[in-house]
N, C-alpha and C positions, 0 to 999 in steps of 0.2 A: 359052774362057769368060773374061770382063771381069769382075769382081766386087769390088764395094767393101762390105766389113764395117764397118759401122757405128751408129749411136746410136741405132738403132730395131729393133736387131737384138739376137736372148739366147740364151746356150746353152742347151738343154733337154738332159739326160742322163738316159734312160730309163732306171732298172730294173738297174743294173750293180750286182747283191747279192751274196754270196758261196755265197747257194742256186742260184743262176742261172749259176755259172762251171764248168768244170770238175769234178768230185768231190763238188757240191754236193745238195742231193736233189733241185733240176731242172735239171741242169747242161747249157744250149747248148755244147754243141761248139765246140770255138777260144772260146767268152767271155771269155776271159780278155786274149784280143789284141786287143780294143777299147781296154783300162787305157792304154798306151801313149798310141795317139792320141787317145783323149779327152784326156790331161794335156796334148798339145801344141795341142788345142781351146781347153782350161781355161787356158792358158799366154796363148792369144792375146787370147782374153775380156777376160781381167785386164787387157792392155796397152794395151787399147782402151776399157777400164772397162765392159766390160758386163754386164749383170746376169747371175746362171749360175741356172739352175733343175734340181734332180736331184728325181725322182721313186723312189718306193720301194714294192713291196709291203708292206704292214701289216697282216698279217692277225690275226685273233682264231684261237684254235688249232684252233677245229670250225668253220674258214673253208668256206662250200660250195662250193666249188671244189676240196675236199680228195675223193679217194676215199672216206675213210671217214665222209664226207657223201656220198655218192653222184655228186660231183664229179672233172673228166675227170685231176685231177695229185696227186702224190702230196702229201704238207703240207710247204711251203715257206713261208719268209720271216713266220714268225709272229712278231708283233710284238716288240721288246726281245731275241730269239734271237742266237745269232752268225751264222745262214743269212742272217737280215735286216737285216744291217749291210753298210755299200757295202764292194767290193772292195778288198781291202788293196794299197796303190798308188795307188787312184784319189786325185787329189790336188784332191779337194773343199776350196774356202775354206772358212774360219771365215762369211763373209757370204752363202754360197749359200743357196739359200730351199728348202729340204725339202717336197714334196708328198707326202704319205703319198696311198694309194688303196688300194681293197678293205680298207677299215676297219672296216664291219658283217658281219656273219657272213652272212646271209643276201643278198647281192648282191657279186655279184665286177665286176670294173674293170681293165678292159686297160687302157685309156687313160688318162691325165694327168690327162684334162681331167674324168674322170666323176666326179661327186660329189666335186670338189674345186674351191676357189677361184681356177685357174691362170688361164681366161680373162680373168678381172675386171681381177686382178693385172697381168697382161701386158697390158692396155688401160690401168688406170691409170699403168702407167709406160713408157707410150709407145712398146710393143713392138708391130711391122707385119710383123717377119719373126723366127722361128725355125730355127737351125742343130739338128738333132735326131740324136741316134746313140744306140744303147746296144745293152738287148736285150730280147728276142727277136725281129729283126725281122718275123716272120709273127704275131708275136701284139701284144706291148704297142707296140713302135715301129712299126706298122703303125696300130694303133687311136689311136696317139696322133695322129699326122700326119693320118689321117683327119679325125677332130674337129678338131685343129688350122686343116683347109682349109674345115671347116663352119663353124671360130669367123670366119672370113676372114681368117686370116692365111697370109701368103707360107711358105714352107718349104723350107730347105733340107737335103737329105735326107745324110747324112754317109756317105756309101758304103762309106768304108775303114775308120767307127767302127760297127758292127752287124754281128752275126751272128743265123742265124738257128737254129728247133729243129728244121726240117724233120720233123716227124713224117710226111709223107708226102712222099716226094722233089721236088725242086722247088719245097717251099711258098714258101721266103727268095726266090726268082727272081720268082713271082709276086706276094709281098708286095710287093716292091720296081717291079715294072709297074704294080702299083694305086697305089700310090703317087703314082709318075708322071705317069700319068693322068689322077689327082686333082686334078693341077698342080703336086706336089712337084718339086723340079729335083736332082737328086742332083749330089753334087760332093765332091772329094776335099781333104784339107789343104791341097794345095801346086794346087787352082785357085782357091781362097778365097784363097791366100795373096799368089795372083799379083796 
């Protein structure tokens, strides 16, 4: 694969929270070994100047997506918490643009793009294509890349930046084929880099 990263292209960094890693109350498996290669993502971004976009659960603490709303996960990533703050490591700039999502209690948001501002943003500044990784891929980086390919933009799917929850074996395998599909093009650091 030939690939040239450039000025119409942005990092998107899904959902990489410290409820979401390891130990965390919905902690993806290996999450923690995306931190690494997203900084050498965020490293590349920087040198080429493009814009980085990190998205985040926000939740309100009787978020219905919580069990004890009758929703399918335990309570993660409520808003201002230490769960809901980006993974320590992760070497977020001072100028990355924060998308908060599932910010009302009543309506949850896998994806970047729901009830948030990201599409507009990344047309207004002249964004055609998304590098995307983080986590979960069978839930938020699945739904985000979806929308993403509905907002019309290109997407490059970060293979070696995403793990998945698998609550049923195989989910991350399948998320990752949908994707695909979609017209995502998955590709690793060092074919981007070539």
């Amino acid at each position: 694969m030939s690939v040239t990263v450039g000025r119409n292209d942005a990092l998107l960094i899904v959902d990489v929270q410290r409820d979401f890693l390891p130990g965390g109350n919905l902690g993806v498996p290996e999450g923690d070994a995306v931190v690494p290669v997203l900084n050498r993502y965020i490293a590349a971004a920087r040198a080429k100047g493009l814009p980085i976009f990190a998205s985040r659960d926000w939740h309100p603490r009787n978020h219905c997506s919580f069990k004890a709303q009758g929703g399918p996960w335990p309570e993660h990533c409520v808003a201002g918490t230490p769960g809901a703050a980006f993974a320590e490591g992760l070497q977020l700039p001072s100028d990355a643009r924060i998308i908060d999502k599932a910010t009302r209690v009543e309506a949850d948001a896998y994806s970047a793009f729901s009830g948030t501002a990201l599409a507009g943003e990344l047309r207004r500044r002249g964004v055609q294509r998304l590098l995307v990784g983080g986590l979960a891929t069978d839930y938020c980086v699945l739904s985000t890349v979806r929308d993403a390919r509905r907002e019309g933009f290109e997407v490059f799917l970060l293979k070696d930046a995403i793990r998945a929850v698998n609550v049923n074996p195989g989910d991350g395998e399948r998320a990752e084929r949908e994707m695909r599909d979609a017209g995502a093009v998955a590709a690793t650091y060092e074919e981007l880099a070539a």
